[in-house]
N, C-alpha and C positions, 0 to 999 in steps of 0.2 A: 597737528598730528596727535592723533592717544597713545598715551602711552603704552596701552598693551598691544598695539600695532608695533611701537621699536621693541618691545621687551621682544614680537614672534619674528623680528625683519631677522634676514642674516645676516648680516652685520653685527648686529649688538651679539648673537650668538658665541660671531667670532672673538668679540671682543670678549665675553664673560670665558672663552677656551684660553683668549692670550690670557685673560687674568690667570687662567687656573695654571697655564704651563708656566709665569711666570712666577707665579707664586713657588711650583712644584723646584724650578730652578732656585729661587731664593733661598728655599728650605735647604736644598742640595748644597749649595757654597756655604751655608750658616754649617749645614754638619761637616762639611771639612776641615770650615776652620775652629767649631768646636774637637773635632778627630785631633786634629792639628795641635792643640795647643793640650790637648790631654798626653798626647802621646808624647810630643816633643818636649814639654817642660819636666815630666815626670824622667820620661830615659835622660834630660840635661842633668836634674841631681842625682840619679843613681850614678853616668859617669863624676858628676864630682865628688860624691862623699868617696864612690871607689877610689879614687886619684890621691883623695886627704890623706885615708888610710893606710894606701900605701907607702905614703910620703912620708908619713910619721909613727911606722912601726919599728925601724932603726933609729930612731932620734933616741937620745938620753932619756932620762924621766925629766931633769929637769929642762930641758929644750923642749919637751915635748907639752911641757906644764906652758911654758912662756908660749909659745905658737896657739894653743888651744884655746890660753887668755885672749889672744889679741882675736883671734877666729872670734871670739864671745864678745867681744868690747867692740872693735873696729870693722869687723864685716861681718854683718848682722844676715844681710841677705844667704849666705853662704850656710853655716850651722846654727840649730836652733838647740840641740841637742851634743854635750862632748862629757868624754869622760874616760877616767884611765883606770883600772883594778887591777888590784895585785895578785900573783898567783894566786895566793888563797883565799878571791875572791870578792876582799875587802874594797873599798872606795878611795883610790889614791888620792883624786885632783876628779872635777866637775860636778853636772850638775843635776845630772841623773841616778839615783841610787842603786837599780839593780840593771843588770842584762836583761829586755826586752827577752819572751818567747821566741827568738830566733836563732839560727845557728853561726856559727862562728867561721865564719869560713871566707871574708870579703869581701861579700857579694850583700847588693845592697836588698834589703827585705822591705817588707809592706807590714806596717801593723796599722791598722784599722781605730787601735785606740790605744793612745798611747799619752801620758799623762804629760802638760805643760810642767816647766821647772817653775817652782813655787808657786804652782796654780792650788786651789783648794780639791779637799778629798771628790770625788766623784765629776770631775769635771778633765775631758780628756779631747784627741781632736788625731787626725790620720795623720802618718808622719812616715819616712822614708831612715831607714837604719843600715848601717854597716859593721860589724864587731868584725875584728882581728885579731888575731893572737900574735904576742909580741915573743924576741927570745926568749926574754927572762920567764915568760910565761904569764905573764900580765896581759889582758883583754883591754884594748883601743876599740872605744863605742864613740864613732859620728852617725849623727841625725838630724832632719832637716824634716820642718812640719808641710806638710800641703795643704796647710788653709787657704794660702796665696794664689792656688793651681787651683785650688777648686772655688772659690770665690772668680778668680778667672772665668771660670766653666760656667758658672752661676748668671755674671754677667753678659757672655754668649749667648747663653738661653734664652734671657730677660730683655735681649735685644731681637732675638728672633721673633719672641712671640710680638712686643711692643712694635716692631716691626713692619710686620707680616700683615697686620691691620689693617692700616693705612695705605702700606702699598696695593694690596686688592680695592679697594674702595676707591683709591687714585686710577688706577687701571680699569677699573668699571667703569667709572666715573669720562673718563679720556673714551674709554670704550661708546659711553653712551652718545658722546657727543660727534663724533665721526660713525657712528652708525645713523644718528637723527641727520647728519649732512647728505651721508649716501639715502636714506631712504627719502627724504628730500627729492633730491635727484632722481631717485626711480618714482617717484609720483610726479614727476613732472612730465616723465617719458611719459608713463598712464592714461596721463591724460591728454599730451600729444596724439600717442596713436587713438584713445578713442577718438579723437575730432577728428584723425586721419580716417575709421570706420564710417563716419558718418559723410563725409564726401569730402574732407576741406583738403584735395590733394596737395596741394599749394605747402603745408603744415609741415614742421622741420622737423627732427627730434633735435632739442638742445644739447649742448658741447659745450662742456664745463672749461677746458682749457686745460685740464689736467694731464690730457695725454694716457691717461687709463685706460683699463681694459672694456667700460661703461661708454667713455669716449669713443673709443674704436668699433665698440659696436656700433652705439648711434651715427658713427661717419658711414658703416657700409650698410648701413639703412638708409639713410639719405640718401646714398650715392642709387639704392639700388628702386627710392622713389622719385630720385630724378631721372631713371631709366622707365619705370614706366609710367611715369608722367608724360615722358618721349613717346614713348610707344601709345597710350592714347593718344595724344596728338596727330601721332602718325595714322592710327586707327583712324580716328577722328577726320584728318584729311584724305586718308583711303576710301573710306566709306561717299565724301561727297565728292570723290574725284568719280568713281563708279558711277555713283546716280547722275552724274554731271555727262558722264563719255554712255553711260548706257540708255539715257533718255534721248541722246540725238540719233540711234540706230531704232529702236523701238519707236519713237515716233514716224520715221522715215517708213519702217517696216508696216505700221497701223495704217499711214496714209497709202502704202502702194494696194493694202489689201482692202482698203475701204472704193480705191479707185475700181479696182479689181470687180468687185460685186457689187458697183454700182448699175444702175440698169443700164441695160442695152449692152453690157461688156460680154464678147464673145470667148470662145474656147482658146484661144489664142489670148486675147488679153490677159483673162485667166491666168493662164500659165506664165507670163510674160511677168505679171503682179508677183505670182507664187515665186519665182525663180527671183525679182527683183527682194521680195522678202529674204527670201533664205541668204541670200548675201548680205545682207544685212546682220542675221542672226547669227552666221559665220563671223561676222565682223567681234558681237558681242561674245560669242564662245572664244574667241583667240582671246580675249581681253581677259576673262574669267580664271582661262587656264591659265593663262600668265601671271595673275595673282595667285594662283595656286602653286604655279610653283615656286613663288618666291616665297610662299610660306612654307612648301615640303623643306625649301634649301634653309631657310631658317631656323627652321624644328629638325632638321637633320642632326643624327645622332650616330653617325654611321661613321667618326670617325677611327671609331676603334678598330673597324676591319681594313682601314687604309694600307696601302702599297708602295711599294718601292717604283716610283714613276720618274721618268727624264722629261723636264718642262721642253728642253729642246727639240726633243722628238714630237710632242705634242705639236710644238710652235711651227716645225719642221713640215708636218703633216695638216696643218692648219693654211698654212702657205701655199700648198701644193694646190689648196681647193678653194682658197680665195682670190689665188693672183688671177687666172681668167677672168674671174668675173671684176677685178681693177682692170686689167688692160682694154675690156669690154667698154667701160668707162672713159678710157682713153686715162687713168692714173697709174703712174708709176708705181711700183710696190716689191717692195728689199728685204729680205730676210739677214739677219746676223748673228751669229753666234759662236762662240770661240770654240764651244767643246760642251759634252752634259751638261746640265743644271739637275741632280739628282733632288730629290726631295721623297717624302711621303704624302700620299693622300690619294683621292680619287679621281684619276683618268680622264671618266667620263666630265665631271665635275668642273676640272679645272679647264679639259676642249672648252664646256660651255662656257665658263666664265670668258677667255681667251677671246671666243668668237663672236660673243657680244660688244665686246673692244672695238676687234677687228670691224666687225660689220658697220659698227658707228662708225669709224674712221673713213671708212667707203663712203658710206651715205652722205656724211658731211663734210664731203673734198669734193672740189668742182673739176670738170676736167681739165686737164695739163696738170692736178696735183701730183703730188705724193704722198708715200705710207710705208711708214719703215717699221719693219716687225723683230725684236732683237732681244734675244735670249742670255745671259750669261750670269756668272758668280760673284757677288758685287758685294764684297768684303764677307766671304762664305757665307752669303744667304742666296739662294736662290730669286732670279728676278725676270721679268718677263716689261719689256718695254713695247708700248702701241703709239710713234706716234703720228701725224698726220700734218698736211699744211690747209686745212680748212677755214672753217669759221673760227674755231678757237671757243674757249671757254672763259666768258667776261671774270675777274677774280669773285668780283660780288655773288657769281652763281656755282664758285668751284667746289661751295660745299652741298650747294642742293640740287646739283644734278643726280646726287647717289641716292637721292627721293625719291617715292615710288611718284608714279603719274607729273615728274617734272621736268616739263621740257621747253628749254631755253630758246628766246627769239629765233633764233637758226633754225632751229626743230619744229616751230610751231606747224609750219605745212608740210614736214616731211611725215612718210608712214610710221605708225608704231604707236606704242600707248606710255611709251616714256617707262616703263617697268624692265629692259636690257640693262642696265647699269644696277640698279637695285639687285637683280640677281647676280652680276657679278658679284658687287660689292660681298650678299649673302654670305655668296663661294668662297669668297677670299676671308671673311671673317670664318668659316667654319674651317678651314685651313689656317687658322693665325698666320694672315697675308693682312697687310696693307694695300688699300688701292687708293691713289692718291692721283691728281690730274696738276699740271703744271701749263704755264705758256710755252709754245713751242716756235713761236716769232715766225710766219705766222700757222694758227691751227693752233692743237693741244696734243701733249704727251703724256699720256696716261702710263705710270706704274706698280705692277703688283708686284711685290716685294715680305720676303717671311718679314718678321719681327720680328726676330731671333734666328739664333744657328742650329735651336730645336731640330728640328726639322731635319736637318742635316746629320745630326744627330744620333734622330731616332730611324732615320733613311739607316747609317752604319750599325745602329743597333738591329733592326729588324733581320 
């Protein structure tokens, strides 16, 4: 990869931001603890020379003399600066010769330059001062220098800048190399999905294992060209199931009208051809429509305008017009339901899905069967059970009967085009329903069932 590719990737962007807000934070803590130790060491000796002062503005002269020796010999850290003058001004004891430009009043002052004890002429350094005035009228001078505070300060600084360097350069650096890994990673997707443009659907996008937000995409890419990899397939099988079912009506239809207008055929044969045709083409339009509408119910988008509908009353009303036509058959057929199955959605929609069931269930039960049709709330999800004592549904086939044009040994001779169950199925997915087919010992029990209590729900919300 070139380099002016990661210098423009987002990634290394982000990284040259962490460096910068890193860096911006670094500076922040370094001035605190610069603030910090300006503020705090300096106010430390104004509280102590004020505390000295006070301590030793009642003491004797000569107590006062012995205390300010040891201050000067034994605790060095503490005073740099002592000295006692007598009311008229003179030099009792220390080692400072005059009163500092300050006032006398306690309080600890700032002089800016202020001369070492036996340092040479012209050489001076900042320093913290106290004078007091004693009874007798004599001035108490402590002072303590800040070279130690500001060499402190010095050192603060000399660490931030020495610092600050390296940590940017380390943080680019880290930056650059987890920005070269993701954009790695996205030139790999790159060039997955080009292969994937140029036909090779089969092509995955790679998954790092990281569990990221990169990974997460590329799972619901995959996932969603493993849907329509499906869906060609499915395509793919629709398309030669059609030419497969519409070339045995058409050619039926070609030979009756070839018969038709062959010589010698009279007005009557004529007609006889014409009418054996159009049954035929009747044959191929019911097949047409019925893949059109398992595409309308596909591409259905109408579930926004859905209703407050009772599956029982449906199932209820579905019974009333199906059971003739079982006992006609000479099968048995039972409705049950405890009470409503409220839900959302469309009426018309889920009759048809319903009677698609039902009608299988008829067509593939022999006479003396049964078909039990049963409605109820089945851990509050709405459920609609169809099942039957027929042929049953082999397990090997219980997932691809919900195929368009698949129709299991049982069905081979029975009418239809195999597309009844696909439209349920449609129905029930544009409704977030399950349809699901089990053994019914013997026959099959087909369930449509929410997938949730959605439903239920949005039935109370509505």
């Amino acid at each position: 990869m070139r380099m002016l590719e990661l210098f423009r990737s987002t990634a290394f962007r982000l990284a040259v931001a962490f460096a910068l807000a890193t860096t911006a934070a670094t500076a922040a803590v370094f001035a605190l603890v610069y603030l910090e130790i300006s503020t705090s060491d300096v106010a430390r000796l104004r509280l102590v020379l004020v505390d000295e002062a006070s301590k030793g503005v009642n003491e004797s002269d000569d107590d006062l003399k012995r205390a300010l020796e040891l201050r000067l010999t034994r605790d060095l850290r503490r005073l740099d600066y002592v000295a006692l003058f007598r009311a008229d001004g003179t030099l009792a004891y220390g080692n400072i010769e005059k009163i500092p430009d300050i006032a006398v009043d306690g309080e600890a002052h700032y002089v800016a330059a202020a001369r070492p004890p036996g340092a040479a002429e012209g050489r001076s350094e900042p320093a913290l001062f106290v004078a007091r005035r004693r009874a007798d009228g004599g001035v108490l001078l402590l002072g303590r220098s800040l070279l130690e505070v500001y060499a402190i300060r010095g050192t603060a600084l000399r660490s931030l800048a020495v610092g600050l360097g390296p940590a940017i350069v380390l943080t680019l650096a880290i930056g650059a190399f987890f920005a070269r890994r993701a954009t790695r990673r996205l030139a790999i997707i790159h060039e997955t999905i080009a292969r994937i443009m140029q036909g090779d659907l089969k092509a995955r996008l790679p998954l790092g294992g990281y569990g990221d937000d990169i990974d997460k995409i590329s799972r619901a890419v995959n996932l969603m060209l493993d849907e329509l990899a499906r869906l060609l397939d499915q395509l793919k099988s629709a398309g030669d199931n059609i030419a497969h079912d519409l070339r045995t009506p058409l050619a039926v239809m070609r030979a009756k009208l070839e018969r038709g207008l062959a010589g010698g055929a009279d007005n009557g044969e004529l007609r006889a051809a014409a009418g054996e045709a159009l049954e035929q083409l009747d044959k191929a339009m019911v097949m047409v429509a019925a893949l059109l509408r398992v595409a309308a119910v596909e591409s259905d988008l109408r579930s926004s305008a859905f209703q407050k509908i009772d599956l029982a009353k449906i199932c209820g009303d579905l019974f009333e017009f199906y059971e003739p036509l079982a006992r006609e058959k000479s099968i048995e057929m039972t409705f049950e339901t405890p009470g409503a199955a409220p839900m959302l959605g469309d009426a018309d929609l889920m009759r048809e899905a319903i009677s698609n069931l039902i009608d299988n269930a008829i067509k593939f039960t022999p006479p003396g069967g049964r078909v039990r049709l049963k409605t109820a709330m089945n851990q509050d999800r709405p459920t609609v059970w169809v099942c039957d004592s027929g042929y049953g549904v082999p397990p090997t086939e219980q997932d691809k009967i919900f195929q368009r044009f698949y129709r299991g040994a049982p069905g081979q001779n029975a009418p239809g085009y195999g597309l009844g169950l696909s439209i349920a199925k449609a129905i029930a997915g544009l409704h977030d329903f399950d349809l699901t087919v089990a053994d019914n010992a013997p026959g099959a029990c087909f369930e449509l069932r929410a997938r949730s209590k959605a439903a239920l729900a949005a039935y109370a919300e509505a």
